[in-house]
Each structure stands twice: as C-alpha cells, then as structure tokens.
N, CA, C and O atoms as CSV, one atom per row, in Angstrom:
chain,resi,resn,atom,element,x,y,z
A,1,UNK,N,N,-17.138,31.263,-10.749
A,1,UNK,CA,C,-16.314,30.216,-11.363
A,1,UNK,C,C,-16.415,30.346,-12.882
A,1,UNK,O,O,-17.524,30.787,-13.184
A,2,UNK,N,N,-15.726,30.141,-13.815
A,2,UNK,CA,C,-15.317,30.494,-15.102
A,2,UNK,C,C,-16.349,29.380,-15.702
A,2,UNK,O,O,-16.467,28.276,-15.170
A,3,UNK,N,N,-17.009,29.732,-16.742
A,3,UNK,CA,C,-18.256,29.012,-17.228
A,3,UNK,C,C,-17.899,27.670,-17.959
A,3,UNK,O,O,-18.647,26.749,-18.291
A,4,UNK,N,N,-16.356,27.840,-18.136
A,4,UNK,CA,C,-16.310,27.000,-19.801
A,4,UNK,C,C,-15.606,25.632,-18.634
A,4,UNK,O,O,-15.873,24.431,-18.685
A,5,UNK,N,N,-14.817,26.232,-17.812
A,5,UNK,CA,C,-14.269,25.230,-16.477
A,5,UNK,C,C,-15.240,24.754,-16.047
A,5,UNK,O,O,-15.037,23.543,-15.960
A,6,UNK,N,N,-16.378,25.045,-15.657
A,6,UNK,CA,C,-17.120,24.421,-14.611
A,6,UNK,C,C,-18.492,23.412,-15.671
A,6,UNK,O,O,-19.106,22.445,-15.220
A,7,UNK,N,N,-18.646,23.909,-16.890
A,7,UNK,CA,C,-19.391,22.726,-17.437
A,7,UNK,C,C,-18.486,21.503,-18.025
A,7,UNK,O,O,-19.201,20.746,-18.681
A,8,UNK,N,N,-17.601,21.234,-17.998
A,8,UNK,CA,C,-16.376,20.578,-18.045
A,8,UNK,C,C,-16.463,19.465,-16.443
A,8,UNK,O,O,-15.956,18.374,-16.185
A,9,UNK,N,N,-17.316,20.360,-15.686
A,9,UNK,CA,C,-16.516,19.682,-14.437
A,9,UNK,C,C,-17.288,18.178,-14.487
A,9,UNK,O,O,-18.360,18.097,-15.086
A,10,UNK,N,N,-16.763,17.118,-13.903
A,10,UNK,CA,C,-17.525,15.939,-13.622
A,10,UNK,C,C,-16.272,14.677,-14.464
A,10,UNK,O,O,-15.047,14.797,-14.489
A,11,UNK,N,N,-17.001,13.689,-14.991
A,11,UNK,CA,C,-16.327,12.191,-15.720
A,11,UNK,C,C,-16.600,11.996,-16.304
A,11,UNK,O,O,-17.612,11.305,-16.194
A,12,UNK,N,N,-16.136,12.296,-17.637
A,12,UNK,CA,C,-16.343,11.955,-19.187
A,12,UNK,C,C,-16.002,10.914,-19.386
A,12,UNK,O,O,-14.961,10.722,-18.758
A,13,UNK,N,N,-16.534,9.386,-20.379
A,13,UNK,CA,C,-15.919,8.712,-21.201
A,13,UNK,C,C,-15.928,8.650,-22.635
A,13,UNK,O,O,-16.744,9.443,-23.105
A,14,UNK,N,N,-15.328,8.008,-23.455
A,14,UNK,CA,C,-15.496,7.845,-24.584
A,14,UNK,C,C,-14.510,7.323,-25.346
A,14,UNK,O,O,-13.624,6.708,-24.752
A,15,UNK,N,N,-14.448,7.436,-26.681
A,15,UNK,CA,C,-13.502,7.107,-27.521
A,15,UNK,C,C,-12.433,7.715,-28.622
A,15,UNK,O,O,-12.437,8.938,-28.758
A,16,UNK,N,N,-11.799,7.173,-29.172
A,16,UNK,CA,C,-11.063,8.017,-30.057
A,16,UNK,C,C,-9.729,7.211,-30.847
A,16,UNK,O,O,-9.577,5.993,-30.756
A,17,UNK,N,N,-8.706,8.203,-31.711
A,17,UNK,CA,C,-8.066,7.356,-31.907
A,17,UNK,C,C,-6.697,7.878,-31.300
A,17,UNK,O,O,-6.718,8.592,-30.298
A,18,UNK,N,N,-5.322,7.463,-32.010
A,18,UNK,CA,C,-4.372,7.822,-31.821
A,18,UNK,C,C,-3.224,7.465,-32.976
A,18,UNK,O,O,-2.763,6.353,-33.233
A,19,UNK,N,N,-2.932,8.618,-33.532
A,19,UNK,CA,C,-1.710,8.846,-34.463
A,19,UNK,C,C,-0.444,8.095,-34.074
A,19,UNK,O,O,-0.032,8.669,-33.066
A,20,UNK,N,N,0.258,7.235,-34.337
A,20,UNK,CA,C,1.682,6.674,-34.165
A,20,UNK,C,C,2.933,7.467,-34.617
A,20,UNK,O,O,2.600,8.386,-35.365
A,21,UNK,N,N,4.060,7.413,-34.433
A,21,UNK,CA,C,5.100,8.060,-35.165
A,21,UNK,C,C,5.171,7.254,-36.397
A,21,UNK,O,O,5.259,7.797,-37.499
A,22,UNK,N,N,5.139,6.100,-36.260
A,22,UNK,CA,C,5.268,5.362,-37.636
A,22,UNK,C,C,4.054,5.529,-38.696
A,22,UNK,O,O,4.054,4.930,-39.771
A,23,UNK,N,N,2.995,6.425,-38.274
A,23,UNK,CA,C,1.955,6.485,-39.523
A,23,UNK,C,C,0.514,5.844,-39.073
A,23,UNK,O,O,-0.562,6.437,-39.146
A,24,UNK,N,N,0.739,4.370,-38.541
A,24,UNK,CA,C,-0.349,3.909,-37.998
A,24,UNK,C,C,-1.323,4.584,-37.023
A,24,UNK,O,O,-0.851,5.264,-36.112
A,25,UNK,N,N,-3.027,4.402,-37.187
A,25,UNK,CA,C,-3.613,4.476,-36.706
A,25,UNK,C,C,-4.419,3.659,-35.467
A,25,UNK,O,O,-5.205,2.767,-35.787
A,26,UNK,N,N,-4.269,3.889,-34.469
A,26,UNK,CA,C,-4.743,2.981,-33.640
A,26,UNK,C,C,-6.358,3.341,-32.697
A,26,UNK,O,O,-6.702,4.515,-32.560
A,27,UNK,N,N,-7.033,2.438,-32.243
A,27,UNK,CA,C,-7.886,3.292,-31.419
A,27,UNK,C,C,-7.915,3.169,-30.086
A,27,UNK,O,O,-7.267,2.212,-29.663
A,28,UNK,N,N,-8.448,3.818,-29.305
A,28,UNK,CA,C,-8.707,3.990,-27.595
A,28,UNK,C,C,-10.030,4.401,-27.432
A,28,UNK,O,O,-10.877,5.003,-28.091
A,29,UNK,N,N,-9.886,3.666,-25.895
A,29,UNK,CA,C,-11.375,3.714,-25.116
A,29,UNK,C,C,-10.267,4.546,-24.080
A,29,UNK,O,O,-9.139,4.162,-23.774
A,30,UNK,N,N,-11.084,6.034,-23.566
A,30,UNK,CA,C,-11.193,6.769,-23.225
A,30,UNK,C,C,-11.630,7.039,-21.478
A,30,UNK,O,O,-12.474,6.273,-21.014
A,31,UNK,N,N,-11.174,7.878,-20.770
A,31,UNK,CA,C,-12.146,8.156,-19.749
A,31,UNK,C,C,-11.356,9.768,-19.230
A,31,UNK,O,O,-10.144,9.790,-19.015
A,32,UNK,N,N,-12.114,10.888,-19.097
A,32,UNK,CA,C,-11.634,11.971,-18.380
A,32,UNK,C,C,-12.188,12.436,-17.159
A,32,UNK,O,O,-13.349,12.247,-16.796
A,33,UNK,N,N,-11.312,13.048,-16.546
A,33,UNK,CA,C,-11.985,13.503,-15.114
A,33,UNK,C,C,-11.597,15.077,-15.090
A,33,UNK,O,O,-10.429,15.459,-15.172
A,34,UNK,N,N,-12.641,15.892,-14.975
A,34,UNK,CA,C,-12.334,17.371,-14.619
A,34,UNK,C,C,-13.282,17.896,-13.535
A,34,UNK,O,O,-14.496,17.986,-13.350
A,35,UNK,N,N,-11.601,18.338,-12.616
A,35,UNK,CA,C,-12.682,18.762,-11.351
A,35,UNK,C,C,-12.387,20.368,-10.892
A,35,UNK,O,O,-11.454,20.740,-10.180
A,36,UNK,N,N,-13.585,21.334,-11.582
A,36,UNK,CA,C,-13.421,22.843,-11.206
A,36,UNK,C,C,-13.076,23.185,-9.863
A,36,UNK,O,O,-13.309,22.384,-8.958
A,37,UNK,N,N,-12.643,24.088,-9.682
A,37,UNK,CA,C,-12.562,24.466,-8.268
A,37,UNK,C,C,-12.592,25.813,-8.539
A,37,UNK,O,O,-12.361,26.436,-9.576
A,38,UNK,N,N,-13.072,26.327,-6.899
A,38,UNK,CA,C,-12.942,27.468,-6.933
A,38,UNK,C,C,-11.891,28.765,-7.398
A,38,UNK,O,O,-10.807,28.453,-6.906
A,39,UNK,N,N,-11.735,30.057,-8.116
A,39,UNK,CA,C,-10.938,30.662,-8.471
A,39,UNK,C,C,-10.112,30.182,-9.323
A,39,UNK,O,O,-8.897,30.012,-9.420
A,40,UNK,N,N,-11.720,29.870,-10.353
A,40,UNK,CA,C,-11.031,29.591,-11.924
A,40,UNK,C,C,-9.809,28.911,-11.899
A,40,UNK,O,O,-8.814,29.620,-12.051
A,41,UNK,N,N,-9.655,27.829,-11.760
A,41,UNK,CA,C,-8.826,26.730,-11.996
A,41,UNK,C,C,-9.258,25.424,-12.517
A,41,UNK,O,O,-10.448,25.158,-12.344
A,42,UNK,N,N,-8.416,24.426,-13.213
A,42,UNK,CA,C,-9.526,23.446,-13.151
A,42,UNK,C,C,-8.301,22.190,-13.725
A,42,UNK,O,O,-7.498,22.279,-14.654
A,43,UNK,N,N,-8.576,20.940,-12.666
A,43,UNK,CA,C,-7.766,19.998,-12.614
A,43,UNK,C,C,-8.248,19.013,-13.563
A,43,UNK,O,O,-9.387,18.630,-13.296
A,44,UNK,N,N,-7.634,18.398,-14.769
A,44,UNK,CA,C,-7.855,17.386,-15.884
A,44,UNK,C,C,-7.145,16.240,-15.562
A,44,UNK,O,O,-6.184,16.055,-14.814
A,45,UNK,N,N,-7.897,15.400,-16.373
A,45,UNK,CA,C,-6.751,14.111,-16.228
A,45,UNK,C,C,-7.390,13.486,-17.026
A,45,UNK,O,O,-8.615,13.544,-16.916
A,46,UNK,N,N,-6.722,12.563,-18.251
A,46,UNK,CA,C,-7.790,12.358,-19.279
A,46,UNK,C,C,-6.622,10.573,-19.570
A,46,UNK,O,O,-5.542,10.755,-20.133
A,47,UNK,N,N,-6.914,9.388,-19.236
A,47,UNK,CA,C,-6.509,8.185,-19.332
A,47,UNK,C,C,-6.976,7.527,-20.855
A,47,UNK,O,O,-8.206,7.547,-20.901
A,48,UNK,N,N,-6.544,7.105,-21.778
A,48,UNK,CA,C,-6.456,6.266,-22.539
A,48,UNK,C,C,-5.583,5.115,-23.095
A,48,UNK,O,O,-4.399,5.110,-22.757
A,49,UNK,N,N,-6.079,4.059,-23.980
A,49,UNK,CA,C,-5.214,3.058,-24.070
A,49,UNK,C,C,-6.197,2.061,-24.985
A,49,UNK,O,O,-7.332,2.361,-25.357
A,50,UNK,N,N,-5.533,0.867,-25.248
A,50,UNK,CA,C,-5.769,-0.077,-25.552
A,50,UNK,C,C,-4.503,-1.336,-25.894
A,50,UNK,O,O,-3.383,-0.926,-26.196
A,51,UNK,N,N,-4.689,-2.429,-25.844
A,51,UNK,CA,C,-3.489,-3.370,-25.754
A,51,UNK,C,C,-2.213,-2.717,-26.015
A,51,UNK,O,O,-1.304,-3.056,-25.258
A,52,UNK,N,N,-2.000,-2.049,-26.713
A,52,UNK,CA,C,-0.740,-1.825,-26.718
A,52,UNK,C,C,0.039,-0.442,-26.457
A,52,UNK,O,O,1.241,-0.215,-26.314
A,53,UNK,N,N,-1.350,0.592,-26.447
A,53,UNK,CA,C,-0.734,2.268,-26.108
A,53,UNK,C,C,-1.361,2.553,-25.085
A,53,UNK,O,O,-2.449,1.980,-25.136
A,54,UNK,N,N,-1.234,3.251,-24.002
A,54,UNK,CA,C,-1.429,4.136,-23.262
A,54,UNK,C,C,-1.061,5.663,-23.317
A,54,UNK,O,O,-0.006,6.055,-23.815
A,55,UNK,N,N,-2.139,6.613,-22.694
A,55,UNK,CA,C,-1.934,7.905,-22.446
A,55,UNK,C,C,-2.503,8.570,-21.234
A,55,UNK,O,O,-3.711,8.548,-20.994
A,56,UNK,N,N,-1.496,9.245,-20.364
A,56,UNK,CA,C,-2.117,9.320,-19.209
A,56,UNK,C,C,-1.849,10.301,-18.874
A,56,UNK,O,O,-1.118,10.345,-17.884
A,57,UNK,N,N,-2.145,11.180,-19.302
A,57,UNK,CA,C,-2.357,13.004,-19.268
A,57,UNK,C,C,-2.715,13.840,-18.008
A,57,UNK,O,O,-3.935,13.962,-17.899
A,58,UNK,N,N,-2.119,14.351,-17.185
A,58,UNK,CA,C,-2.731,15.490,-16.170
A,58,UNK,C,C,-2.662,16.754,-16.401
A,58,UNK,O,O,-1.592,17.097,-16.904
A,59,UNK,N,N,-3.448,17.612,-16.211
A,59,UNK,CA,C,-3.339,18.766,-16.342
A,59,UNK,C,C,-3.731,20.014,-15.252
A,59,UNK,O,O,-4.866,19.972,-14.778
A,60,UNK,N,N,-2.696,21.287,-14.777
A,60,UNK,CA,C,-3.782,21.693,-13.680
A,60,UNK,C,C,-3.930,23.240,-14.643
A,60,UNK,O,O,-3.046,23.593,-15.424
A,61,UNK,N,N,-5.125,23.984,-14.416
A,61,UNK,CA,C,-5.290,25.068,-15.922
A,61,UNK,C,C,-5.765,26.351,-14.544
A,61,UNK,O,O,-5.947,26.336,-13.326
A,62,UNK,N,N,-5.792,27.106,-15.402
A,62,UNK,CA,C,-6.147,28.717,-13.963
A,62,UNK,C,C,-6.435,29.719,-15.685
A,62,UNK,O,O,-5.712,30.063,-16.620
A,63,UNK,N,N,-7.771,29.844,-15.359
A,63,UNK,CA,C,-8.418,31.077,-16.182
A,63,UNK,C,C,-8.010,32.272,-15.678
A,63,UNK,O,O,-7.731,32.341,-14.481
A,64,UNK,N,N,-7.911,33.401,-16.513
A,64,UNK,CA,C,-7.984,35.164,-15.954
A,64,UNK,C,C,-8.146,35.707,-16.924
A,64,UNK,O,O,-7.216,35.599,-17.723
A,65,UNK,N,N,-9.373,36.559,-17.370
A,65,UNK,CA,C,-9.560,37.229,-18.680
A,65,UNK,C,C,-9.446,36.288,-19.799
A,65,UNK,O,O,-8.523,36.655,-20.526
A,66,UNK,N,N,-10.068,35.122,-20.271
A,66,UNK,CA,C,-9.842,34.785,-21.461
A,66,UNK,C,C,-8.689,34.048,-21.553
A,66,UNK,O,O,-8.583,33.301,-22.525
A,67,UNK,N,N,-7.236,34.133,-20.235
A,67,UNK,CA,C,-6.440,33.537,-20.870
A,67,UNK,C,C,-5.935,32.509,-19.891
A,67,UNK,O,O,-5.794,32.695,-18.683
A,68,UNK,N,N,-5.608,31.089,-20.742
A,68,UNK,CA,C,-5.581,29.911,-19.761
A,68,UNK,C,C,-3.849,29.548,-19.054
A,68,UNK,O,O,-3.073,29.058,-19.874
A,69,UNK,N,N,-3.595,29.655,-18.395
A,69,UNK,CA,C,-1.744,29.215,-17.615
A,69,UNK,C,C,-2.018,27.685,-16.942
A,69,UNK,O,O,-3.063,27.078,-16.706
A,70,UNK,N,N,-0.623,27.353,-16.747
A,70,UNK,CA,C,-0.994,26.273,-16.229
A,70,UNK,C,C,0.366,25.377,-16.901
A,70,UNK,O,O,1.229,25.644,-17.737
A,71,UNK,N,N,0.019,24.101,-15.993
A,71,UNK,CA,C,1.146,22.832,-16.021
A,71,UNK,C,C,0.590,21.192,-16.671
A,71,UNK,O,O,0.021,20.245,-16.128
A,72,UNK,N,N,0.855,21.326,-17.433
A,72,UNK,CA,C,0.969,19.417,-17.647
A,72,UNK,C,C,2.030,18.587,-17.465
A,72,UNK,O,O,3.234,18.819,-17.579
A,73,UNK,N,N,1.314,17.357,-17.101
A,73,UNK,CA,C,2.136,16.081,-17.303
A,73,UNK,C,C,1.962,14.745,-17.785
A,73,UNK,O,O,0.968,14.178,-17.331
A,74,UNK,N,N,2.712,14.052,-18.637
A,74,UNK,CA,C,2.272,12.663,-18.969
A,74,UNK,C,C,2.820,11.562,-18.562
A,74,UNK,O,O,3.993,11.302,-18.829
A,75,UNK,N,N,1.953,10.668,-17.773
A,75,UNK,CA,C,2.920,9.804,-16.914
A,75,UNK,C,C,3.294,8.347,-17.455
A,75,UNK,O,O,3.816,7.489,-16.744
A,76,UNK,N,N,2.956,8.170,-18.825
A,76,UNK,CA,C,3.394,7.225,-19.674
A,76,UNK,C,C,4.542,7.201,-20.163
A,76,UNK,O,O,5.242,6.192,-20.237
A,77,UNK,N,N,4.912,8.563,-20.631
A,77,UNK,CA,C,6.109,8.955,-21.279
A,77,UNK,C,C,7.174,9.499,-20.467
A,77,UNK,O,O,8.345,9.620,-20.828
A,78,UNK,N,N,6.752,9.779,-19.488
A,78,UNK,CA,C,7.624,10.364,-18.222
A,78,UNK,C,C,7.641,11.964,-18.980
A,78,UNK,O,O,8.742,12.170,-19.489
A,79,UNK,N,N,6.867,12.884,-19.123
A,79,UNK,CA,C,7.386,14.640,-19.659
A,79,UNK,C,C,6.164,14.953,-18.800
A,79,UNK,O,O,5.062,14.540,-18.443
A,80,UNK,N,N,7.056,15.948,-18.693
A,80,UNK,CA,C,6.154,17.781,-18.204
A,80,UNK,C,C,6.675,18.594,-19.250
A,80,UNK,O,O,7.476,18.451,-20.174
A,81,UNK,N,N,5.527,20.023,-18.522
A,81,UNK,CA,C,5.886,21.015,-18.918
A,81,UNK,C,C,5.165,22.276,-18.805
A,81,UNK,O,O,4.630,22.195,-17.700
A,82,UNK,N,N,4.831,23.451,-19.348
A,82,UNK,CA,C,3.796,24.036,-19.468
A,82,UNK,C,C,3.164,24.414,-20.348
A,82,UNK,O,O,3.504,24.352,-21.530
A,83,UNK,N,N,1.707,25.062,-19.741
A,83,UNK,CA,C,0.783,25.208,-20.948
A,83,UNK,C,C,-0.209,26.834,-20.828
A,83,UNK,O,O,-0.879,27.333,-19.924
A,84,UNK,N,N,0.057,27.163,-21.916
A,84,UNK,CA,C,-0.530,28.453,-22.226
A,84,UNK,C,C,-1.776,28.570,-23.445
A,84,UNK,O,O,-1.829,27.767,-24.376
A,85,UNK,N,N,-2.519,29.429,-23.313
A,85,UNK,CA,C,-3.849,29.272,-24.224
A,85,UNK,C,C,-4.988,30.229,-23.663
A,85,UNK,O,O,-4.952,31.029,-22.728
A,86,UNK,N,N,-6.098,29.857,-24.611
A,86,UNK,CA,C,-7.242,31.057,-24.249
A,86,UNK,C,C,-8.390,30.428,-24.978
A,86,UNK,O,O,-8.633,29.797,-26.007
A,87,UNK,N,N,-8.980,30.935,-23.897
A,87,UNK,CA,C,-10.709,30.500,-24.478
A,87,UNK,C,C,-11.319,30.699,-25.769
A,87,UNK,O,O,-10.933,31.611,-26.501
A,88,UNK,N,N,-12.194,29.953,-26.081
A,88,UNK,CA,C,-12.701,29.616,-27.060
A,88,UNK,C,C,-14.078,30.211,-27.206
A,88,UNK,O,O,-14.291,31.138,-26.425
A,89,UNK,N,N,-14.906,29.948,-27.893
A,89,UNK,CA,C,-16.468,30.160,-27.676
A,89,UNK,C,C,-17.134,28.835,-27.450
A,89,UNK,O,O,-18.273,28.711,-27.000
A,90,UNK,N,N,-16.480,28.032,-27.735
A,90,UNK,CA,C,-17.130,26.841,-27.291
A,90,UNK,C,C,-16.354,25.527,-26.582
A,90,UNK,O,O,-16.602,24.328,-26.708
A,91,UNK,N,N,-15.012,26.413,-25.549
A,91,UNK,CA,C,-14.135,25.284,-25.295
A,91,UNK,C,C,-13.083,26.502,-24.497
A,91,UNK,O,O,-13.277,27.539,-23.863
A,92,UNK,N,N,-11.455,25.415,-25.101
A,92,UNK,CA,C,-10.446,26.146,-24.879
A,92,UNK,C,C,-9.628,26.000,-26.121
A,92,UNK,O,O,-10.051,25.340,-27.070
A,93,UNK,N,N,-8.594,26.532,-26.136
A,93,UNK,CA,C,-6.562,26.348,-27.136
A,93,UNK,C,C,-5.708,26.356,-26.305
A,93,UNK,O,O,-5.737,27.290,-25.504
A,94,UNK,N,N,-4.982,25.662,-26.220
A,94,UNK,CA,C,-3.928,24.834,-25.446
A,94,UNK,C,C,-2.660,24.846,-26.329
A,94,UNK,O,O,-2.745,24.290,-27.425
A,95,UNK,N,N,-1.623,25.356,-26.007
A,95,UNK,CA,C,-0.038,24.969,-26.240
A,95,UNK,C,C,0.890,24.536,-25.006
A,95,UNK,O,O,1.069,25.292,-24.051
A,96,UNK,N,N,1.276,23.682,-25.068
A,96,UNK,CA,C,2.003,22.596,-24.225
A,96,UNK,C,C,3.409,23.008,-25.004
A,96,UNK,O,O,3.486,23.299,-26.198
A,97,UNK,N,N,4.418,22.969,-24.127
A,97,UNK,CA,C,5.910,22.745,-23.712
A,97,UNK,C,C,6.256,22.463,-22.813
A,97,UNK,O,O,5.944,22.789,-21.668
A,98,UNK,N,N,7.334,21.459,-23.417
A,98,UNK,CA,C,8.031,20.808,-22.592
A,98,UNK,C,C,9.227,19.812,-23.280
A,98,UNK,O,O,9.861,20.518,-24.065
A,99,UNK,N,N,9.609,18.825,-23.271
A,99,UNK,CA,C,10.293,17.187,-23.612
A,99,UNK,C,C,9.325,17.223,-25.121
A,99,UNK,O,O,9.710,17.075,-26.281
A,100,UNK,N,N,8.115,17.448,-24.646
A,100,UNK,CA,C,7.154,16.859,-25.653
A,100,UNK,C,C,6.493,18.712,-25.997
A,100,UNK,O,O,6.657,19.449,-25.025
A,101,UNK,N,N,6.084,19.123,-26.759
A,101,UNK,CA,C,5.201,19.791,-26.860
A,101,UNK,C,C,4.464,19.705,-28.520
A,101,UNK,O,O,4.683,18.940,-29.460
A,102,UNK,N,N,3.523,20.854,-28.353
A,102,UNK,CA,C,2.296,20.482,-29.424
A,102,UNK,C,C,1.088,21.819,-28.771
A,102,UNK,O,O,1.159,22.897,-28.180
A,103,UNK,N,N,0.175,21.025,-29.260
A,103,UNK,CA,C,-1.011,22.320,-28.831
A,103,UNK,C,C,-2.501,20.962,-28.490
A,103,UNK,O,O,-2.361,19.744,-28.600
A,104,UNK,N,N,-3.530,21.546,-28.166
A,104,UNK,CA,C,-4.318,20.731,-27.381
A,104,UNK,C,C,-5.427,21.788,-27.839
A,104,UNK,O,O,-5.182,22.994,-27.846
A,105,UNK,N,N,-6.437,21.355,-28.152
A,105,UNK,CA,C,-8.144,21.972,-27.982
A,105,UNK,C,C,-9.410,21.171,-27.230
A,105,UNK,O,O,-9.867,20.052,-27.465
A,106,UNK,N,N,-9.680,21.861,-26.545
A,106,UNK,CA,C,-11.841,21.335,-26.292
A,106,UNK,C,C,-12.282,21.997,-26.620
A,106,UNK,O,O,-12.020,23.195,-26.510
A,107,UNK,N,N,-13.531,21.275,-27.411
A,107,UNK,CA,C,-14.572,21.573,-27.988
A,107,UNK,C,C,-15.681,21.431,-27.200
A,107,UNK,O,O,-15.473,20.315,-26.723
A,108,UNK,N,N,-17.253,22.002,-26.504
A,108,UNK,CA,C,-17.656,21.236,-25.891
A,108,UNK,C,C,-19.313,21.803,-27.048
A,108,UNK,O,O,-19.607,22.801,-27.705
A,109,UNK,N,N,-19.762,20.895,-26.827
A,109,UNK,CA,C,-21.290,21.214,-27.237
A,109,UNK,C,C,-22.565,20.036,-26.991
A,109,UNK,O,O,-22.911,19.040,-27.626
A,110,UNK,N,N,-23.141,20.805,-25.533
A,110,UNK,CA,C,-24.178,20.232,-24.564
A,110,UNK,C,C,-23.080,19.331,-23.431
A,110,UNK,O,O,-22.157,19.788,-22.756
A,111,UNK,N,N,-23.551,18.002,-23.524
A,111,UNK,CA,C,-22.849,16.939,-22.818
A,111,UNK,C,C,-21.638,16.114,-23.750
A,111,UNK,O,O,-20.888,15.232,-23.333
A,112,UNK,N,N,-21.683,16.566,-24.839
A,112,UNK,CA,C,-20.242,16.360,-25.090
A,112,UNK,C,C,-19.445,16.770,-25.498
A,112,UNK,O,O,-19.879,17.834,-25.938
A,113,UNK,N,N,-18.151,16.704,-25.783
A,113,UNK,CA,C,-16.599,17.307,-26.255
A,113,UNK,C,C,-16.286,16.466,-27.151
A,113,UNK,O,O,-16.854,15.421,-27.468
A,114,UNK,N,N,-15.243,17.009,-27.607
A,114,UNK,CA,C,-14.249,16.718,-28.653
A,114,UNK,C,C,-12.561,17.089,-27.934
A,114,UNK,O,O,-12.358,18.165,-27.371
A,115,UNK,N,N,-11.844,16.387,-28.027
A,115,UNK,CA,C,-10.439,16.759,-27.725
A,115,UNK,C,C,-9.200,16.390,-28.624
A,115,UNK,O,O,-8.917,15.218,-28.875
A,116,UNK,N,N,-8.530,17.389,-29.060
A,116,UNK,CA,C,-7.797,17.034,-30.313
A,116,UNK,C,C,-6.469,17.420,-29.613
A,116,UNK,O,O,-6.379,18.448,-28.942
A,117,UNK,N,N,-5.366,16.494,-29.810
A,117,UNK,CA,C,-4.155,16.739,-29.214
A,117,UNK,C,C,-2.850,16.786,-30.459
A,117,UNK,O,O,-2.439,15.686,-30.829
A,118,UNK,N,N,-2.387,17.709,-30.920
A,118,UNK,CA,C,-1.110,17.807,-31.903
A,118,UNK,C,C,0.393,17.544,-31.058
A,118,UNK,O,O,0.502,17.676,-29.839
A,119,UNK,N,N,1.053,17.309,-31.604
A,119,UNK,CA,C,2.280,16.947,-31.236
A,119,UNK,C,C,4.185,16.423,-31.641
A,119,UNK,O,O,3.804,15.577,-32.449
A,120,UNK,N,N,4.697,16.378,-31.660
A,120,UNK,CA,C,6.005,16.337,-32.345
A,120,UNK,C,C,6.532,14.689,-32.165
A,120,UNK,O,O,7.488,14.037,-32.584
A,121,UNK,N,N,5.651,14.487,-31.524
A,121,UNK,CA,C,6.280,12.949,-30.064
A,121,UNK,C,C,7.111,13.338,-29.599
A,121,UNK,O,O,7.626,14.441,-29.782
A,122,UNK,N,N,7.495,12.312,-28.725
A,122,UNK,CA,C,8.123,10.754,-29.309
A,122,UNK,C,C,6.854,10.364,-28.950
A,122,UNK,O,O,5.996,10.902,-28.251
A,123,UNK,N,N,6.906,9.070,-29.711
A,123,UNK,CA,C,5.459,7.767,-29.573
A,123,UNK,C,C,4.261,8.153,-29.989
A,123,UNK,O,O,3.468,7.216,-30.087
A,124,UNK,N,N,3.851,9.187,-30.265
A,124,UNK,CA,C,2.213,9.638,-30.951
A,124,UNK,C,C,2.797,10.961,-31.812
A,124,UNK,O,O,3.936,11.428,-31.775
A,125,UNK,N,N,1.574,11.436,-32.642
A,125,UNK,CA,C,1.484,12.808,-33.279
A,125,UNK,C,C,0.537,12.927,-33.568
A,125,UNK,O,O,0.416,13.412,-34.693
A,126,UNK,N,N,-0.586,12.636,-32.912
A,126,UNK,CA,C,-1.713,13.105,-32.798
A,126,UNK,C,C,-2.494,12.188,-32.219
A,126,UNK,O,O,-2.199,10.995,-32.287
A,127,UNK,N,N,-4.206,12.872,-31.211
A,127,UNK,CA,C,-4.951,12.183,-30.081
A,127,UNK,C,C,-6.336,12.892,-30.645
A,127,UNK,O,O,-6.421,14.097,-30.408
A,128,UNK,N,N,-7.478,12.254,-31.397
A,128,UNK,CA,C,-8.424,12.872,-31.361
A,128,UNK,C,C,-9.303,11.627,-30.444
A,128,UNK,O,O,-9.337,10.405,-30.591
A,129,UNK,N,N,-10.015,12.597,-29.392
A,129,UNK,CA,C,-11.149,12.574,-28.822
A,129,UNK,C,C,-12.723,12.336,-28.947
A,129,UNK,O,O,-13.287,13.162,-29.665
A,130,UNK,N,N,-13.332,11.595,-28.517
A,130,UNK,CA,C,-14.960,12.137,-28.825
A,130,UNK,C,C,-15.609,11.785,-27.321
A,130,UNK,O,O,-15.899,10.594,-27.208
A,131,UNK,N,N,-15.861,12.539,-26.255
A,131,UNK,CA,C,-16.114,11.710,-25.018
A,131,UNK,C,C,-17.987,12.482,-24.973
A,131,UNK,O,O,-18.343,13.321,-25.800
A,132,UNK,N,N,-18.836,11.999,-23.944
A,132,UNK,CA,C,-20.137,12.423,-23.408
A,132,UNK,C,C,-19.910,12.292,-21.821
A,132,UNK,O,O,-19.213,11.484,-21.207
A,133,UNK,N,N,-20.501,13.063,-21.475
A,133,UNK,CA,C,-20.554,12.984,-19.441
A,133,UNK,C,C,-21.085,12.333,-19.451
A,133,UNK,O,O,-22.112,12.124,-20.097
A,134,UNK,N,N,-20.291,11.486,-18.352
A,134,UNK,CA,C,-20.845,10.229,-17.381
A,134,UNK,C,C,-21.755,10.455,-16.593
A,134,UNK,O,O,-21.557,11.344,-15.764
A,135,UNK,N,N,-23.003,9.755,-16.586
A,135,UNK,CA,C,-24.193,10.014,-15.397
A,135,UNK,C,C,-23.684,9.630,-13.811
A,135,UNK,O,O,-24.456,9.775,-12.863
C-alpha cells in the first residue's frame, strides 16, 4: 500500500480558515476522513463549516509511480470533476478540474497535516487547513 496514502488513513479534525470571493476571511471547525485501501487508492472526504459556510469535499485518489489520478466532488456547491497530481516528500499536489477548479496540497508531518486548497470559485478562493488524527 502506498506509504503517503496509508499514514493519512483514519479521522482527522481540526481547524482552519476560508477565503470568500468578496475578500473576507472566515473560520471553520474541520473534520476529515481518509480511508486507504488496498491497490494504492485512497478515499477522502474532508467536511467544514461554520454558521454561515460549508464545504463538503469528496475525493477518490489511485497512486502509480509517484503520480496521483482520480475524481472529486463538492456537495455544497453541486461540482465535480477531476484530479491529477504527484507526490510529495511529505504529502501530495493536487489539480482539480472541473465547474470549479484550482489545485489542492497535503502536507503531513507525524500526526498532523496541513491542507491548502486554491481556487477560482464561485463562493471561496482559498481553504487553509491545520487538522491532528483523531484517537
């Protein structure tokens, strides 16, 4: 199983903020779920929000040599699309297309990550992350 997928695997929470189209900064409480599976693949889903935004991100990813394929979707905004990228030394790089696209990184170091999300919108232009695994 692909190393960088499978310490990933389990239920992250945490916090972060979120970029508006209008400029404003807002923040979110956080929670992700990544569950490896066999033959380097690995299913995401990463929920945030607070009173007034939500983000509700799925992702399914498939490693081979360094390089990541795969599909997202966001079920707040109603978009798909796909996503291409390649490992990191301490994570992944993520480019998303679709309705919406942008690019996406993890960072991981020990029990926690960092997740930074770029984007064009509509409704955000940017998602930074800070989560730790859930016991």
């Amino acid at each position: 199983m692909d190393a960088t997928f499978s310490a990933l695997d389990g239920a992250w929470g945490g916090t972060g903020s979120v970029r508006l189209e209008n400029g404003k900064t807002e923040r979110l409480k956080c929670k992700g779920y990544y569950n490896a599976k066999q033959g380097n693949s690995l299913g995401m889903a990463i929920n945030c929000g607070n009173a007034s935004f939500k983000i509700n991100m799925r992702a399914a990813l498939r490693s081979s040599g360094g390089s990541i394929s795969g599909t997202w979707e966001e079920r707040e905004f109603n978009q798909a699309g796909d996503v291409s990228g390649k490992q990191t030394a301490n994570g992944f790089s993520l480019k998303f297309s679709g309705a919406i696209s942008g690019s996406m990184s993890v960072t991981m170091a020990g029990a926690r990550q960092t997740v930074s999300i770029s984007t064009g919108g509509p409704g955000f232009t940017g998602v930074n992350l800070s989560f730790a695994k859930s016991s």
